[in-house]
N, C-alpha and C positions, 0 to 999 in steps of 0.2 A: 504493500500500500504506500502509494507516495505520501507522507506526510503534510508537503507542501502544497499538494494542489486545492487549488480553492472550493468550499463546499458547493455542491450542484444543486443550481436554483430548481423549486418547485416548481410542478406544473399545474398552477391557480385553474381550477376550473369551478365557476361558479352553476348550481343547480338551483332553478326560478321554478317554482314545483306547488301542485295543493295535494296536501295528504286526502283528498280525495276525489282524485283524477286516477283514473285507471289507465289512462293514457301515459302518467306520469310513471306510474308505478311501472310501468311497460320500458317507457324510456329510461327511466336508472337501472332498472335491470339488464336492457344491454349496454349500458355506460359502463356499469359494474362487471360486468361480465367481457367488456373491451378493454380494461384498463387490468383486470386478472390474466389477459393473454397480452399484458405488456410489462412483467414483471420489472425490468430494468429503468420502465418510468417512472421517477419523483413525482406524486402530485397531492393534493391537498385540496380538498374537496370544501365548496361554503354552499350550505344550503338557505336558501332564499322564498321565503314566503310570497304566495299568489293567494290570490281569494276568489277564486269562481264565482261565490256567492258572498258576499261582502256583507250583505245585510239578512243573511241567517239568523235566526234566534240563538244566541246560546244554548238552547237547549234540541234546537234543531225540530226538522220537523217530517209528520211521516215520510217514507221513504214511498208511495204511490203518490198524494200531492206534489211533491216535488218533481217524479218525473212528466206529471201531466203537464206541470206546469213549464218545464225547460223542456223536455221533446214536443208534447202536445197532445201526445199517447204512449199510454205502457206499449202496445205494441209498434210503436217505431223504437223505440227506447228498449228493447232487446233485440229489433234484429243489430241496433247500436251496439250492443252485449254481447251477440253472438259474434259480431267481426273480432271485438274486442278481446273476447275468450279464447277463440282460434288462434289467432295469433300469441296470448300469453301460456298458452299450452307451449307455443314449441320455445316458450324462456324456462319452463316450470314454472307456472304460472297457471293454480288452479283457481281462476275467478267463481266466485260460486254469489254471483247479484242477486239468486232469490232467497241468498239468507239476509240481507240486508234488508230489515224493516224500519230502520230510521235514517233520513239524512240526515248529516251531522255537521253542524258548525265546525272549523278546524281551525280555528282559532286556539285555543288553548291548545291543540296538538302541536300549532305552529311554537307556541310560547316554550311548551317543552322541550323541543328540537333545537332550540334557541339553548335552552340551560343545557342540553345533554352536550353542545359543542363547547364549552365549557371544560366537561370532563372526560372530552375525546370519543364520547360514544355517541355523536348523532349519526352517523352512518347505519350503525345498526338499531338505534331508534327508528329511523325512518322507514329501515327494512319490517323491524316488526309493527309499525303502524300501520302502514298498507296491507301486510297479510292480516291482518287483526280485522280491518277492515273488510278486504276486498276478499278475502277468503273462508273468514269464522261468520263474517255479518255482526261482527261487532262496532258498538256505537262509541268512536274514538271520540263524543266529543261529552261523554258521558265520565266524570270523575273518576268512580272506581275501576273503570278498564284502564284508562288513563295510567292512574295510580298502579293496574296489577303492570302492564304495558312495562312502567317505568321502574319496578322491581326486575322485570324481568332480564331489562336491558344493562340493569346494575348500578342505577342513579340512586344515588341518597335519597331515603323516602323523604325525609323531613324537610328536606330542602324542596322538593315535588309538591310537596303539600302547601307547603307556605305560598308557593310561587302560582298553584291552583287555587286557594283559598282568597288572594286578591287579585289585581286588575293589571299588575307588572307583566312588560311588556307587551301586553295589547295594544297600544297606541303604536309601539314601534311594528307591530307584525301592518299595521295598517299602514302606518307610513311606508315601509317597504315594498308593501302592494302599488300603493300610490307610486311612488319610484317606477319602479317594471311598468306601468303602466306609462309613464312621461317617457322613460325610454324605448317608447314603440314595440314593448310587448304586450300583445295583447291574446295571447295563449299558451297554454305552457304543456308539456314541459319548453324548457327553453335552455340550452345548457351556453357559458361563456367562457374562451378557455383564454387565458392569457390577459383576460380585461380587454379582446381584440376581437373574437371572431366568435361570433355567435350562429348558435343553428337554431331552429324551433322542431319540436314533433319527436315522437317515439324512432329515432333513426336506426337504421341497422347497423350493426357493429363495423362492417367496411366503412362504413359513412363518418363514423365517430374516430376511427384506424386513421382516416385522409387526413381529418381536419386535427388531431394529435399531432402527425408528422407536420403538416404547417407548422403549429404554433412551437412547435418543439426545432424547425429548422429557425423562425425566427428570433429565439430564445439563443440559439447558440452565435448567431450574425451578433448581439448585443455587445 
């Protein structure tokens, strides 16, 4: 090992996501799954709050009113699910939408993702809030799943609970919705690698492979 040579910068990739986009959940999975067959890449991962639904109840609301109300019909609204499913099968990716009987604010999911990078584990926070979600049909925006959620992942309960029990960091999960939105995103996922080059949409890992090698060619020109 040379001693001397200088530490090799990270590769900043910013993830613009709502814990509950199945599309999102689709797109970090092949991020994830792209960046595990690039063992030799430094990167460091910010995850970045979106709000689909911005003015959800806190306590969220049936999961059929909701889709009437954003498709227009339950059944336009699965065969949305069924393209959805197909394709998160060949990630591993067992969507299972007719366990899901609440829409859920994710708001406070956001807040926690926020604390868990903190203590190094929003990564896999984010991984089990989606399947909590989009697989058990459980309501993330619901306290005590929240709270088993964030045992599970390995966060201080106490610290979870204080940070669930008031209103810290909600203003800022909103403000950063606000941002992504002034910066011309207006759907997510939406990944940004380098603070330079952005993509939107569940891409396929050749796609997320190209745009690496970019920012990683121009990371080395600096």
């Amino acid at each position: 090992m040379n001693m001397l040579a200088p530490p090799r910068t990270k590769l900043a990739i910013e993830v613009i996501l709502d814990l509950v986009c199945p599309w999102c959940f689709l797109g970090t999975k092949r991020l994830l799954r792209t960046l595990r067959r690039r063992p030799g890449v430094l990167f460091e991962l910010h995850w970045r709050p979106f709000l689909l639904n911005p003015d959800m109840p806190r306590t969220g609301i049936a999961r059929g009113d909701y889709l009437v109300r954003k498709f227009g019909s339950a059944d336009r609204a699965d065969r949305l699910h069924g393209t959805v499913a197909a394709l998160g099968r060949a990630e591993g990716i067992e969507f299972r939408f007719d366990r899901i009987a609440q829409a859920p604010s994710s708001v406070n999911a956001h807040r926690m993702v926020a604390l868990a990078s903190r203590y190094g584990a929003a990564r896999e926070l984010v991984e089990a809030l989606f399947a909590a979600h989009f697989c058990e049909g459980e309501d993330i925006g619901d306290t005590r799943c929240l709270l088993r959620i964030a045992d599970e992942a390995g966060l201080p309960l106490a610290s979870v609970r204080a940070l669930l029990a008031g209103d810290d960091g909600a203003d800022q999960v909103h403000a950063e919705n606000l941002h992504a939105h002034r910066m011309g995103v207006n759907g997510v996922p939406c990944f940004i690698l380098a603070q330079r080059h952005a993509i939107a949409g569940a891409q396929e890992t050749e796609v997320f492979e190209r745009l690496i090698d970019v920012a990683l060619n121009e990371m080395s020109d600096l």
